[in-house]
C-alpha positions, 0 to 999 in steps of 0.5 A: 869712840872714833873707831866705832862712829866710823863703823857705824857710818860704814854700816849705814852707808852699806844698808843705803846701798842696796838695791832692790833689783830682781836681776841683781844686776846692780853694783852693790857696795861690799861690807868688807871692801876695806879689808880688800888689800890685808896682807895678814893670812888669818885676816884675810881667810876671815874676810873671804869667809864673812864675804861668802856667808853674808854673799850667799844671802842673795840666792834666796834675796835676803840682806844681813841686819847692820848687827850682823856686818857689825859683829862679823867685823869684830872677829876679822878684826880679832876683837871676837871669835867666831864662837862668841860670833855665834853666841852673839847673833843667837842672843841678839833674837833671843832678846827681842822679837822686833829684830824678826823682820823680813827674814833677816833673823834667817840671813843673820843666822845662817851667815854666822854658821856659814862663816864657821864652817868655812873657818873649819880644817875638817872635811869628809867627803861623803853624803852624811858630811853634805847632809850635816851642813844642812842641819848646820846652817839652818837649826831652828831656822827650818822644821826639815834641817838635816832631813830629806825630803819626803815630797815632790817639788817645783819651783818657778824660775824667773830664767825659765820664764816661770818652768821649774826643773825636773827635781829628784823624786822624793822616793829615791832621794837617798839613793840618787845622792848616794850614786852621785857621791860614789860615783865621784869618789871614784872619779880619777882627776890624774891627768886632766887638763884645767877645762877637762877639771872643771867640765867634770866639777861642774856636771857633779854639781848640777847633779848634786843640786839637782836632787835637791834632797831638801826642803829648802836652803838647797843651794847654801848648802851645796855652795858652802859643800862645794867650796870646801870640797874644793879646799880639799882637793888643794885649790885656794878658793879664796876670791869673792866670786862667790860673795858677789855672784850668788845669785848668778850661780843658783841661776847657773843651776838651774839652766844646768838642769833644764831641757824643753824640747819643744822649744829648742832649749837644752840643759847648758853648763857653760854658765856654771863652767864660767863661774868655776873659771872665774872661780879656780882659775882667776878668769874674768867671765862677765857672769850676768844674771840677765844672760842666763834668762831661756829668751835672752837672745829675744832681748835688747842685748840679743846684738851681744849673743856673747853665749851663742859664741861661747857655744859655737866656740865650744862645739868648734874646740870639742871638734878640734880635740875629737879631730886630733885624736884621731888623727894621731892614732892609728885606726882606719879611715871608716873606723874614723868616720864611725866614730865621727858619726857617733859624736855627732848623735850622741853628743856629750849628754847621751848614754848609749851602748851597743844596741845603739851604736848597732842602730846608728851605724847599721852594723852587727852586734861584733864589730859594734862591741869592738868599736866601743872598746876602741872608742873606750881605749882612746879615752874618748869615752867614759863606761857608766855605771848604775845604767845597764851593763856596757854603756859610755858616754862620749868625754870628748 
């Protein structure tokens, strides 16, 4: 009897707590924070699971029910599994329609079946596994679950001043999706450095959620597919980085996919490269939602500018790394200076083949093939499929 008052009162504690912030800004009490020091492995991969589920809640500003926290510490505390979990939550709305309020039923429902998936061993890594979660998590919660989108969208941003991404057509959903995945299984991660890891997951991401091949519920979707993906590959992804910042990495997202030339503003990766580092690497990466904001640096912080650093620190090193490996080869000082050259346009972003390198330098069509082979060989850049025939990007 003890016991369950104590729960209660947790509970309750938790509801008062939050916050109503449009920048999630705020420090909000976390319902499992007392299971933060277990030592049991079973337990704590339930914790990071429910932590997680109930986390993810946030990328669309929804909060559990007190049942929900309630039945989810039952099955850390192994007094339930995590089938009866489920069963648990779908009676709870089958019973009474007093609990359907402010999308709580969503949140309820979709933490429980996050928390299963989570608790799952198997993965495939294909289109059909991604497109499978969708229509886990949100079963009788949306109309579309597990279908593709058959119409164009925009969304507004509240980081892009109310602008939308540029989301994938509705007529080439299915075949974008299925270039993303097999282009990233082709993807050989032997050799590369942690930054070099982590560059690479976070541009297949940003693809990935770009597409948006779904109605809604998009960004679940893609974390909880990230996330054991990642399980896959042997990482431990088991801190709350996702639990906490939720929101943070949808807004992430979005500032990886946007570009107004107009008025200077390029797609931006450092934010969702952040979050990975605080991710795998156990970093700690200041992840504010407010600095993800496209006119942040016209705001009362602009005195911090900590991502104006980050990139002028990230140019510098891209620099260094291009500078080193030239300097430990053994090719021509003008072949050094082209290669320069065509760095400095193209940049990381840019595709390009011969005709431009032929542009660029003013040079003929022979010499601008062997100058892409040799830049190709030095593993200064990556061939592109699906693009043309002979066409690179810059990696370094």
């Amino acid at each position: 009897m003890i016991i369950d008052d104590r729960k209660r009162i947790r509970d309750k504690e938790f509801l008062m707590s939050k916050k109503k912030n449009p920048q999630n800004e705020e420090i909000q009490k976390d319902p499992f924070e007392e299971y933060f020091r277990i030592s049991e492995p079973d337990k704590a991969d339930k914790v990071y699971a429910w932590q997680t589920a109930v986390g993810l809640q946030d990328v669309d500003k929804l909060s559990p029910s007190e049942y929900l926290l309630k039945t989810a510490r039952e099955n850390i505390e192994g007094e339930i599994s995590i089938e009866e979990a489920k069963k648990r939550i779908e009676s709870y709305y089958e019973e009474s329609s007093h609990h359907r309020k402010e999308r709580t039923e969503e949140a309820d429902k979709v933490s429980v079946r996050i928390a299963e998936i989570l608790s799952e061993e198997s993965f495939v890594f294909s289109p059909t596994q991604y497109i499978s979660i969708h229509q886990r998590l949100f079963r009788g919660i949306f109309s579309h679950a597990g279908r593709i989108r058959d119409y164009d969208i925009s969304k507004k941003e509240w980081v892009l001043n109310g602008a939308s991404v540029m989301y994938g057509g509705a007529t080439e959903l299915r075949a974008t999706l299925d270039y993303d995945f097999r282009t990233e299984k082709e993807f050989r991660y032997a050799d590369l450095t942690m930054t070099e890891i982590i560059d690479h997951l976070a541009r297949f991401v940003s693809r990935l959620w770009q597409i948006h091949i779904f109605g809604e519920g998009n960004t679940r979707t893609t974390a909880v597919f990230l996330i054991k993906y990642l399980r896959s590959m042997g990482f431990r992804v088991n801190n709350d980085v996702f639990a906490k910042n939720a929101w943070y990495f949808r807004n992430a997202l979005v500032r990886a996919n946007y570009t107004d030339l107009q008025k200077g503003i390029f797609e931006d990766r450092s934010f969702l490269e952040q979050f990975l580092r605080n991710l795998l690497m156990g970093e700690n990466h200041e992840l504010r939602n407010r600095y993800l904001h496209i006119e942040w640096d016209k705001t009362t912080y602009s005195n911090e500018k900590r991502h104006i650093k980050q990139h002028i620190g990230r140019h510098i090193q891209a620099e260094n790394d291009m500078n080193k490996i030239l300097e430990e080869t053994a090719v021509s000082s003008r072949t050094k200076a082209n290669i320069i050259l065509l760095r400095e346009a193209f940049g990381n972003e840019k595709i390009f083949g011969r005709g431009d390198v032929v542009e660029i330098l003013g040079i003929t069509e022979k010499p601008a093939s062997t100058l892409l082979g040799k830049m190709h060989t030095l593993h200064l850049t990556e061939r592109i499929t699906g693009a043309g025939k002979g066409k690179y990007r810059f990696i370094v």
